[in-house]
C-alpha positions as CSV (number, residue, x, y, z in Angstrom):
1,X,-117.3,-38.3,13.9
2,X,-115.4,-35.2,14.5
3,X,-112.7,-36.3,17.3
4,X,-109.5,-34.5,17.0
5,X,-106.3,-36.3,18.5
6,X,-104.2,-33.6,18.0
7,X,-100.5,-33.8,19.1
8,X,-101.0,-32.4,22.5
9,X,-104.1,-33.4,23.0
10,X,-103.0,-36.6,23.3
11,X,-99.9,-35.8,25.5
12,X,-100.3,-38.0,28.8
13,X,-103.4,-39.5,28.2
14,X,-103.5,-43.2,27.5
15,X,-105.8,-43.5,24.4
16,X,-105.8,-47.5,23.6
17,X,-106.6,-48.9,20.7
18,X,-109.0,-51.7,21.5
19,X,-109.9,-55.0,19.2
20,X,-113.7,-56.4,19.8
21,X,-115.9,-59.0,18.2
22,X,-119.2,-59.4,18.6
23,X,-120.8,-62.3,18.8
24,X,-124.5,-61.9,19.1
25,X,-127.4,-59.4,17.9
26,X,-127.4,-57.3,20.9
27,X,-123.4,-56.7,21.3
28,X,-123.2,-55.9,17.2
29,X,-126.2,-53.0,18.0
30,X,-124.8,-51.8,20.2
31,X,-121.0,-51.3,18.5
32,X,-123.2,-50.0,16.0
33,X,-125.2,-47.5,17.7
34,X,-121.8,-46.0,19.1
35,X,-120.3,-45.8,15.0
36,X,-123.1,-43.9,14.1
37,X,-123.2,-41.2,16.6
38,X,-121.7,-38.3,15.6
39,X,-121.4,-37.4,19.5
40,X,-119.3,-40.4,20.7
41,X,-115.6,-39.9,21.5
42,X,-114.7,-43.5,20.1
43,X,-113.4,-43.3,17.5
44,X,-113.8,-46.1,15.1
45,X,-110.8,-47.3,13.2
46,X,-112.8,-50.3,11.8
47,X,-116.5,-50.0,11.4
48,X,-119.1,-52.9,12.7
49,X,-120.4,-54.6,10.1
50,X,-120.6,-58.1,10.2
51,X,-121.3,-59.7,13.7
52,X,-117.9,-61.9,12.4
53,X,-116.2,-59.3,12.5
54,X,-113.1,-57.7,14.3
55,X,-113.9,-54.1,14.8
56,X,-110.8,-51.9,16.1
57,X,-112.0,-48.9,18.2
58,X,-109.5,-45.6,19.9
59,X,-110.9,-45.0,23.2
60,X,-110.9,-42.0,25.1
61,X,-109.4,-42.7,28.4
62,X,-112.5,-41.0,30.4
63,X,-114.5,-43.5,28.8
64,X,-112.4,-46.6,29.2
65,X,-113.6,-48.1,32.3
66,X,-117.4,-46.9,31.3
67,X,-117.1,-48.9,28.1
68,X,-115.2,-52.1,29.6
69,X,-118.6,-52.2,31.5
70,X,-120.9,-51.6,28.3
71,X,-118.9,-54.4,26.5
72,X,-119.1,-56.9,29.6
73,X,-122.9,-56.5,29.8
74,X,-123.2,-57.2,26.2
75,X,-121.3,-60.3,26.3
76,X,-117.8,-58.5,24.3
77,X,-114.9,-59.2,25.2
78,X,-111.9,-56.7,24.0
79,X,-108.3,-57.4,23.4
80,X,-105.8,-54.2,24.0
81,X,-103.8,-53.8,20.8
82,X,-102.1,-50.7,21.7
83,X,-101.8,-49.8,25.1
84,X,-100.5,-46.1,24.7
85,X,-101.3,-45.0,21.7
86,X,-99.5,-41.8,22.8
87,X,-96.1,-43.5,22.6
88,X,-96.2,-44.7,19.3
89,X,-97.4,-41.2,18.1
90,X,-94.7,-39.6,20.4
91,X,-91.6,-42.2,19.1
92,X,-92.7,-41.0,15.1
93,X,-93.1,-37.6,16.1
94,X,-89.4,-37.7,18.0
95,X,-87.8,-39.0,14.7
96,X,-89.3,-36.1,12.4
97,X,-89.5,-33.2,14.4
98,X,-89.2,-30.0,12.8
99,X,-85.4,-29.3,13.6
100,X,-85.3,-32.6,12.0
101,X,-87.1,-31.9,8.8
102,X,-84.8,-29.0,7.7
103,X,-82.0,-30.7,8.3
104,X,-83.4,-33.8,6.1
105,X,-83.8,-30.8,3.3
106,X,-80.3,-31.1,3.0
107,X,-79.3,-34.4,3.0
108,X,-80.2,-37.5,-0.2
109,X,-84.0,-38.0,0.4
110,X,-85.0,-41.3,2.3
111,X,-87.4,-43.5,0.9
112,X,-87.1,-45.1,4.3
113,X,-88.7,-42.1,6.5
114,X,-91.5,-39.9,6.5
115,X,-92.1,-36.8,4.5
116,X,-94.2,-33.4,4.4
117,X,-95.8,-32.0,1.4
118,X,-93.1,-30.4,0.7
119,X,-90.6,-32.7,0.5
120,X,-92.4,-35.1,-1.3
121,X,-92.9,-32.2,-4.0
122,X,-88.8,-31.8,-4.3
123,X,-88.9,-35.6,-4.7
124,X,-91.5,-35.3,-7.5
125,X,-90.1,-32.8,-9.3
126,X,-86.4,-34.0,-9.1
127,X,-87.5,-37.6,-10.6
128,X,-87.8,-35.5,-13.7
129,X,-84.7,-34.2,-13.9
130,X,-83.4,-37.4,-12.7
131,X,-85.1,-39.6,-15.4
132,X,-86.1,-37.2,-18.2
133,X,-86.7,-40.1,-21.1
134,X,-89.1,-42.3,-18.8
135,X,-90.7,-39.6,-16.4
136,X,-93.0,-36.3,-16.7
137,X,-94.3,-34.8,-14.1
138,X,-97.4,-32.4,-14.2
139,X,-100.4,-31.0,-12.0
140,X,-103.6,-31.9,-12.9
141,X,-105.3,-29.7,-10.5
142,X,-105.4,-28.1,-6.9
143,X,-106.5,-28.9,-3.8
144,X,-109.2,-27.0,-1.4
145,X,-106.0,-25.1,-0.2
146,X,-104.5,-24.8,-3.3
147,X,-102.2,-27.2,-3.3
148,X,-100.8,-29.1,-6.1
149,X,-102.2,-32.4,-7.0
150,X,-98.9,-33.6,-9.0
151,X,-98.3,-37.1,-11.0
152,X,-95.9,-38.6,-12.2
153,X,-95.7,-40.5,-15.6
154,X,-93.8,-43.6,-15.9
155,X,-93.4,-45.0,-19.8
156,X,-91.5,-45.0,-23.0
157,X,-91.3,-42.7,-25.6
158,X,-93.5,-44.1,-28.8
159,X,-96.5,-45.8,-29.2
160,X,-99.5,-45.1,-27.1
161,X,-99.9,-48.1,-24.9
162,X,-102.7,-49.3,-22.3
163,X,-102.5,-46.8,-18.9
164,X,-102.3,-48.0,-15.5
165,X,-103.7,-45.6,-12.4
166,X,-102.4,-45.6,-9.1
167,X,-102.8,-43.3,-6.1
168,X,-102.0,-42.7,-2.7
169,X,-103.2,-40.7,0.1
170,X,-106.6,-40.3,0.7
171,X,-106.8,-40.6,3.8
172,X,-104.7,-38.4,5.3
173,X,-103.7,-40.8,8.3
174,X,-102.6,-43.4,6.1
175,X,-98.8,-42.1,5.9
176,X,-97.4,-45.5,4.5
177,X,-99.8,-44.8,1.4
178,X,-97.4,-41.9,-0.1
179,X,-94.5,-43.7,1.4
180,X,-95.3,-46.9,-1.0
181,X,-95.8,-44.8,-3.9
182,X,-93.3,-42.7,-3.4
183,X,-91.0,-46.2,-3.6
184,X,-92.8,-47.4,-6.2
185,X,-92.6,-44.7,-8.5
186,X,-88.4,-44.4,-8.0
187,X,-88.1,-48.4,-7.9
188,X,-89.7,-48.1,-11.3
189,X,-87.6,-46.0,-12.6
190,X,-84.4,-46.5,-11.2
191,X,-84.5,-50.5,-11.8
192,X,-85.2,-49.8,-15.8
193,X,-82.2,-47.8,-15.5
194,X,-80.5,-50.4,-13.7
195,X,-81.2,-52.7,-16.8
196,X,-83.7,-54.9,-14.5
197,X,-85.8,-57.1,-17.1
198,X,-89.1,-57.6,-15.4
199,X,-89.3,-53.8,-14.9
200,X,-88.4,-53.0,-18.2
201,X,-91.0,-55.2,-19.6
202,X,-93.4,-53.5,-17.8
203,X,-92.6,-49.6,-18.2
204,X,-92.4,-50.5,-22.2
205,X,-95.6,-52.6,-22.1
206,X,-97.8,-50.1,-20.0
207,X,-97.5,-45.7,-19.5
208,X,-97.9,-45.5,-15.5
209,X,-99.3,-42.7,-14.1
210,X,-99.0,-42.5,-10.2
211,X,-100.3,-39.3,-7.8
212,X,-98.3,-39.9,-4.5
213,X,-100.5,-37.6,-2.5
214,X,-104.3,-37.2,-3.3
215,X,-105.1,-35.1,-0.1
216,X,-102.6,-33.0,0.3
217,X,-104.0,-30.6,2.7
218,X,-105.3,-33.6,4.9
219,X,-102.1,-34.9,4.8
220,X,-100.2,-31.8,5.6
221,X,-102.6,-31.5,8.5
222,X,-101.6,-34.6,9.7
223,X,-97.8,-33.0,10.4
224,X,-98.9,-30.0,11.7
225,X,-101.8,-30.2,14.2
226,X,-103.7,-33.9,14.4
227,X,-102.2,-37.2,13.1
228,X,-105.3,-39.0,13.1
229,X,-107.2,-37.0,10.9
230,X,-108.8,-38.8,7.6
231,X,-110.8,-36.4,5.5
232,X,-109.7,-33.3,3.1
233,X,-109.6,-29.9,4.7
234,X,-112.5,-28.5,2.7
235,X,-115.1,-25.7,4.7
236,X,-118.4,-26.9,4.5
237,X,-121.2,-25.0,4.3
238,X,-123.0,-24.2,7.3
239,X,-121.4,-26.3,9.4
240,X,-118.6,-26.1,12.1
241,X,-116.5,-28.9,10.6
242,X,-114.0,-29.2,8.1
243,X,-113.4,-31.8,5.4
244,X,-114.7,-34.3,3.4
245,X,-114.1,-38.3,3.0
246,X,-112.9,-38.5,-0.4
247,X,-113.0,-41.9,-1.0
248,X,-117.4,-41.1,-0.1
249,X,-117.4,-38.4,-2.7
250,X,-117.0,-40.1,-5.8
251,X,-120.0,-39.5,-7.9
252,X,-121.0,-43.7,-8.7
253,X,-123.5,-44.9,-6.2
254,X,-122.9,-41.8,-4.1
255,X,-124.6,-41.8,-0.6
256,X,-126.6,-45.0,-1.0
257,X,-125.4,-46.6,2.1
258,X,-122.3,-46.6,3.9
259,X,-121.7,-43.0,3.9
260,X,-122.6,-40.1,5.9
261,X,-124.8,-36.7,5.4
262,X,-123.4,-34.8,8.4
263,X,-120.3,-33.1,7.5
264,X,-118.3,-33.8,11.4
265,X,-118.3,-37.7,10.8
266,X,-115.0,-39.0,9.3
267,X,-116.8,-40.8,6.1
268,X,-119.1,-37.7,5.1
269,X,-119.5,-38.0,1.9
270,X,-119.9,-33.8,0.6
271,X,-122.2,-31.9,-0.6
272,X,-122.3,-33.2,-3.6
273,X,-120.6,-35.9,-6.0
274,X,-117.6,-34.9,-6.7
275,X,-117.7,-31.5,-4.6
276,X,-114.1,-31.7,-4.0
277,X,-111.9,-30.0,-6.2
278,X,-109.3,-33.4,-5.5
279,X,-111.7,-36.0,-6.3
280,X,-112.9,-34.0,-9.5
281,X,-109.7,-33.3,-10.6
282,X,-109.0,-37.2,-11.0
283,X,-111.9,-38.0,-13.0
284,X,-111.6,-35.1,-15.4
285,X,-107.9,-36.3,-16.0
286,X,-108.8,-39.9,-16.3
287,X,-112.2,-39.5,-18.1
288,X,-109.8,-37.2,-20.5
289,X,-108.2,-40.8,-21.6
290,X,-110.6,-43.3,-20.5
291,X,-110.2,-44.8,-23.5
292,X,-106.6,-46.4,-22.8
293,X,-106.5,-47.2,-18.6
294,X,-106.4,-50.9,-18.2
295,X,-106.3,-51.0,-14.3
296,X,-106.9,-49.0,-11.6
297,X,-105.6,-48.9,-8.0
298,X,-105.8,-46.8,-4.9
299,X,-103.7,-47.6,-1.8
300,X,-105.0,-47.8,1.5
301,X,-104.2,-48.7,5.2
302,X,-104.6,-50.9,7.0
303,X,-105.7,-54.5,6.9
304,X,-103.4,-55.7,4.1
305,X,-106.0,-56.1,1.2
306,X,-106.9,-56.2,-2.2
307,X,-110.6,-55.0,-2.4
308,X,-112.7,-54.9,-5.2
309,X,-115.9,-53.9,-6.8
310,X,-118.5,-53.5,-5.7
311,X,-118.5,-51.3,-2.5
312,X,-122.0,-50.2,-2.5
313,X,-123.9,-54.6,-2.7
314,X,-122.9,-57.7,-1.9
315,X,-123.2,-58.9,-5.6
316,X,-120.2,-59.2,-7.4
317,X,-119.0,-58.5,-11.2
318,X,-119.8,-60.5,-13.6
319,X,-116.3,-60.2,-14.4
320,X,-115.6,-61.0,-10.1
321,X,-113.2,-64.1,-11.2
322,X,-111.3,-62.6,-13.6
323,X,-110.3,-59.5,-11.8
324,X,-109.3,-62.2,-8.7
325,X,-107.4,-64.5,-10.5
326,X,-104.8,-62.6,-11.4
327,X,-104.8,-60.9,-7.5
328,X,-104.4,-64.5,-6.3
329,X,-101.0,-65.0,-7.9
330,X,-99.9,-61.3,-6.9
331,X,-100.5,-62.3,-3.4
332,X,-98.5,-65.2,-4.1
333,X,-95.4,-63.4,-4.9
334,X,-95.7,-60.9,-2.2
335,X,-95.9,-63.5,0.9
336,X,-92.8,-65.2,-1.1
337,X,-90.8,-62.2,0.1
338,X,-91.6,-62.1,4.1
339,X,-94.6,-64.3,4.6
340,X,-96.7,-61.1,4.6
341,X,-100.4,-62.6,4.1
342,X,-103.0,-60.2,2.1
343,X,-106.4,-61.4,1.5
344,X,-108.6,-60.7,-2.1
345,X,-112.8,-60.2,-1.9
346,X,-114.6,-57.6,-2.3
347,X,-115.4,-54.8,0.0
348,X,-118.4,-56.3,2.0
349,X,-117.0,-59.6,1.9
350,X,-114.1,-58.3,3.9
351,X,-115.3,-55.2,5.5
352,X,-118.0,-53.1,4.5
353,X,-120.5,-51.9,2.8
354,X,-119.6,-48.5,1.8
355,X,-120.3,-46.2,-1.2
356,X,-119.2,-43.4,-3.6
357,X,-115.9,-45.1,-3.2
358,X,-113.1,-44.6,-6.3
359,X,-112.6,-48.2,-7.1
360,X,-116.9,-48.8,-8.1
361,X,-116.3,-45.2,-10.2
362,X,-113.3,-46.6,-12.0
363,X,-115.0,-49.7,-12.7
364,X,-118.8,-48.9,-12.9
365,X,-118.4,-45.4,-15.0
366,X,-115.0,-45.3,-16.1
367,X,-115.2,-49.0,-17.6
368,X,-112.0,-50.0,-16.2
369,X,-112.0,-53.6,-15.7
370,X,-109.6,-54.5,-13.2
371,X,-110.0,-51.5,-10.3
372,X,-109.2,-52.4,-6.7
373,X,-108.4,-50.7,-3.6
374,X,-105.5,-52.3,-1.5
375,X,-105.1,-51.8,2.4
376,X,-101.9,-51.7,3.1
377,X,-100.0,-53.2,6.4
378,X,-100.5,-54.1,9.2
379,X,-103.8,-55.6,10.6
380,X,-103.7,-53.8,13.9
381,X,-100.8,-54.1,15.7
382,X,-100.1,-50.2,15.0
383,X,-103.0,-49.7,12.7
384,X,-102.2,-45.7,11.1
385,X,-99.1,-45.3,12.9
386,X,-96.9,-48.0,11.2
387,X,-93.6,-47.3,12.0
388,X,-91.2,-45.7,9.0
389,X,-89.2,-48.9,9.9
390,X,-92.0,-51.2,8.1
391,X,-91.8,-48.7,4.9
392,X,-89.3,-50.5,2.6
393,X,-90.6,-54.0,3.2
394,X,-94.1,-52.6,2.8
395,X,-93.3,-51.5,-0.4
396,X,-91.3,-53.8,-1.4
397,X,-93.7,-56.7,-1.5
398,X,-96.7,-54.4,-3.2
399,X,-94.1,-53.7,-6.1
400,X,-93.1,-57.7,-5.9
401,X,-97.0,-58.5,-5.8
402,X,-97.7,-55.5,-9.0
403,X,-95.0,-56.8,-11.4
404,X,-96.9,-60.3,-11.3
405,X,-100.2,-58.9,-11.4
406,X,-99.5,-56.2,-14.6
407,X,-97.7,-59.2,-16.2
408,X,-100.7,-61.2,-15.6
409,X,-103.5,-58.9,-17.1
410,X,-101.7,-58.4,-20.6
């Protein structure tokens, strides 16, 4: 749907972010009729499914004591995750506010805060400089609003060696995406520098490529007029509303289920496969060298997952074991650090059906064995607006959990 929580919008109004489980036919149909109309003002963080399922929903505050009712009658009950939504927005808003950006300009960047298009793009650029024997950086294309779409390669000089993808914002709401990549990419370079073993046996082993920011203009949205928003900033074609749901657009099992045709809901999935200029712009490049990727990954939020193929059925891979085994002893590693749990499956399994989604292209087209999404923290208790204070220790465990996975799939 096409709700927009912009800033003020939200100023004094108590949007809550409410957790509900259905648990019979009639309370499921009914979370389901409300998901799939475009007209409805809740806004669905987590979409029914399964009537196992926890389904997180953003509720208008008009419609709060109207849908406590709706939920009652059905038999539903609904725990309050976030009781102001407001304040959390408000409390990350306080801590980069404009003044507060330019000043940032001039200080060492913090992997440990927030950043704008911008300053990520200084970041970029500066690795480079920084690390000129293990890093390039280079634009593989623009965005709807001509932005740059800019990664970053990780590796030695020599040989050519299998590939690993990763990227990061897709979802423009998903600010700890970037964040984590952003860590990643300087972790990876810094700690080879450093003369750390494990990370030297993986930069000379594998050439990393890593896109911090996937949907820039969404994302730059997101600081400028509404936090929550998810898609790309595209203009669609006879219609009022703008963007598209990039990880929907991807042209493998496009619009079989799971996606949408009407270009105001959050997971419309284009025009078109591949429609958007960011989406196309990542298969050219990696169809360009499909012959050396051995893994895949796109980073989510939230839910703290590692998803895999397929989106679009039930049925697994034949392959389904071998990509989890190796998941199972990243998963390992990462709770080792602060007891952080993550769970492995595939997409219905833990969520959804849902289709056109990067992970079943990389796999089903591009041949890449071992593509997954991960989601990211947490699993509710602040949902898209995880505080910068939760960066560093989210990152820190996905790099712990990586090292043991690329290790594994030698």
């Amino acid at each position: 749907m096409d709700v927009s929580f912009h800033w003020f919008c939200l100023l004094q109004q108590l949007y809550q972010l409410w957790r509900v489980r259905p648990t019979n036919v009639h309370g499921f149909n009914l979370l389901h009729k409300m998901a799939v109309n475009e007209a409805s003002e809740v806004d669905f963080w987590t979409l029914p499914v399964k009537n196992t399922s926890n389904i997180d929903i953003l509720v208008h505050p008009n419609l709060q004591n109207y849908l406590k009712k709706q939920l009652h009658d059905a038999g539903i009950k609904h725990n309050v995750i976030i009781d102001d939504l407001q304040k959390n927005i408000e409390k990350e808003r306080n801590t980069i506010s404009d003044e507060g950006v330019r000043k940032r300009q001039k200080k060492p960047f913090k992997l440990s805060q927030y950043h704008t298009y911008d300053e990520i793009q200084w970041f970029i650029n500066n690795l480079q400089t920084s690390y000129p024997d293990k890093c390039t950086v280079f634009t593989i294309g623009k965005s709807a609003d001509d932005r740059n779409l800019t990664l970053v390669k990780i590796g030695t000089k020599g040989k050519m060696k299998p590939a690993i993808w990763m990227d990061c914002g897709v979802h423009a709401r998903e600010w700890i995406s970037p964040a984590t990549c952003l860590y990643l990419t300087f972790r990876l370079l810094d700690d080879y520098q450093r003369g750390n073993t494990a990370v030297i046996d993986l930069v000379d082993h594998y050439d990393l490529y890593i896109l911090p920011l996937a949907n820039p203009d969404g994302y730059e949205y997101t600081w400028t007029n509404t936090r929550l928003w998810r898609k790309s900033r595209s203009r669609n074609r006879k219609s009022r509303c703008i963007g598209v749901d990039l990880n929907r657009n991807w042209g493998y099992r496009w619009m079989e289920g799971g996606a949408s045709q009407t270009p105001c809901s959050d997971i419309y999935a284009g025009a078109k496969p591949f429609s958007e200029p960011e989406t196309k712009a990542i298969a050219d490049f990696i169809m360009k060298h499909q012959y050396k990727w051995k893994a895949y990954l796109t980073l989510h939020s939230y839910s703290q997952l590692w998803l895999t193929p397929w989106g679009y059925t039930s049925t697994l891979p034949l392959d389904y074991q071998d990509m989890v085994d190796p998941v199972k002893r990243a998963i390992v590693s990462m709770r080792k650090l602060y007891g952080t749990q993550y769970q492995v499956g595939s997409t219905p399994d833990l969520l959804y059906i849902s289709v056109g989604r990067a992970e079943d292209w990389a796999k089903g087209i591009a041949k890449i064995k071992y593509s997954y999404a991960v989601e990211l923290r947490d699993t509710g208790t602040h949902g898209f607006v995880l505080p910068a204070n939760q960066i560093i220790a989210t990152a820190k465990e996905i790099l712990a959990g990586l090292l043991t996975f690329f290790k594994e799939i030698k």
